[in-house]
N, C-alpha and C positions, 0 to 999 in steps of 0.2 A: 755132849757133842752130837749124840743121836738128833736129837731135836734140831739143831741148827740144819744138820744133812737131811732129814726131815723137809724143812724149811726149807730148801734149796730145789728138791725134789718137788713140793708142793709146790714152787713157781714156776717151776720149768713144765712141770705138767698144764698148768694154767695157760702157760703161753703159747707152747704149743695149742692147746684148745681154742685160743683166740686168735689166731693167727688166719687170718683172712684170703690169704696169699694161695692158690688154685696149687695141688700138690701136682710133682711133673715128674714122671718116671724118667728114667736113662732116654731110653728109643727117640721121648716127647724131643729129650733136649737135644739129642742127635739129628733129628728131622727138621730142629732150629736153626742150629750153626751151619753154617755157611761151610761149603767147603771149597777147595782148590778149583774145583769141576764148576761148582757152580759161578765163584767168579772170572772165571774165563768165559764164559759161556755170556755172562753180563754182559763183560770187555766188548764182549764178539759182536753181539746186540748192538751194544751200544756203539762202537764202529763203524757197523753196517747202517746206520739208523745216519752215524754222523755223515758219511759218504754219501747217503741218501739226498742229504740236506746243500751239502755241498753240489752237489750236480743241478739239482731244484734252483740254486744260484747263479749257477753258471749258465744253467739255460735261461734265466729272467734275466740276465747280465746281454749273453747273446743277443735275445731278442730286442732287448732296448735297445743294442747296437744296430740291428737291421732296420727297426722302426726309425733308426735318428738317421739312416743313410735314405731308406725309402722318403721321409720328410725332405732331408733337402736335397733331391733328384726330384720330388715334386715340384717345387721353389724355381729349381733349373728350370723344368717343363713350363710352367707358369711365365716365366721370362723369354725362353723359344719362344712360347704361342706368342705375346703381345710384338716382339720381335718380326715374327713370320707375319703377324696382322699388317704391321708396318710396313714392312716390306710389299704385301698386297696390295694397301692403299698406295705407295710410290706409286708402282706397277700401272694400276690402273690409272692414274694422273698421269703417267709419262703414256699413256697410250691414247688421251685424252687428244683428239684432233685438235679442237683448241691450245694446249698444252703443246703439243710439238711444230706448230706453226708460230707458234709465241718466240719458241725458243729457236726456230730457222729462222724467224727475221731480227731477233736482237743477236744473235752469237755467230748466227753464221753470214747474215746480209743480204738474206736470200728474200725475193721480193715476186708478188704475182709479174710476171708477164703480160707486156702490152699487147693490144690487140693484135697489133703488125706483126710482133713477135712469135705468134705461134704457127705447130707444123702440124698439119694432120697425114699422118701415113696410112695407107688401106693395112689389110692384112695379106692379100698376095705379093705385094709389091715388096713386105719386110720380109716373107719367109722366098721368094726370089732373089733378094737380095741376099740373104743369109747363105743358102743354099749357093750359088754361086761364090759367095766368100769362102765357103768353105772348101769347097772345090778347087779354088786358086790355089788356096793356102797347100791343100791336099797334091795338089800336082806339083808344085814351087818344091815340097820339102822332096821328092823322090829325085 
């Protein structure tokens, strides 16, 4: 029976001797595991890391929302101008001497005056006149 325990002794020493495996004190594997402390500390990391990213979001979110408002107030602006163009070219058309003589003798009937038709007034003769009017009127209402 010696021999056999022998024998046992002889492989276990063998295996030991081959054993490839890097030897690791107590401290090694305590400096390994993990503890309480440090995975809260990850948690915490990793939290603040996710908050980070989250806000990163919200501000590219934000912003596409002001770029998509600033676009179509441009679009608006765009449609003013051609609008406001419009409206200038009326403008100038209706102020068009030709243009509104056009439109005094088809709409409203109005036609040059004949020769015999016309009055020439001086200018002292209307601001005596005027002056005088006013004066009636001015005396009449007391």
């Amino acid at each position: 029976m010696q021999q056999v325990e022998r024998g046992y002794v002889y492989q276990d020493r063998r295996r030991r001797d081959y054993d490839v495996r890097p030897h690791v004190t107590r401290q090694q594997r305590k400096k390994a595991e993990m503890t309480a402390r440090d995975r809260s500390r990850i948690l915490l990391a990793l939290f603040v890391a996710g908050m980070l990213a989250l806000g990163i979001i919200i501000a590219a979110a934000y912003g596409a929302s002001i770029n998509y408002n600033n676009n179509k107030l441009r679009d608006s602006n765009a449609a003013l101008k051609g609008e406001v163009e419009m409206l200038e070219i009326q403008i100038q058309s209706a102020n068009n001497i030709a243009e509104i003589q056009e439109r005094a003798e088809a709409e409203l009937d109005m036609l040059y005056p004949a020769a015999d038709q016309l009055v020439v007034l001086s200018q002292t003769a209307v601001a005596v006149d005027i002056g005088q009017a006013l004066r009636t009127t001015a005396s009449a209402g007391h």
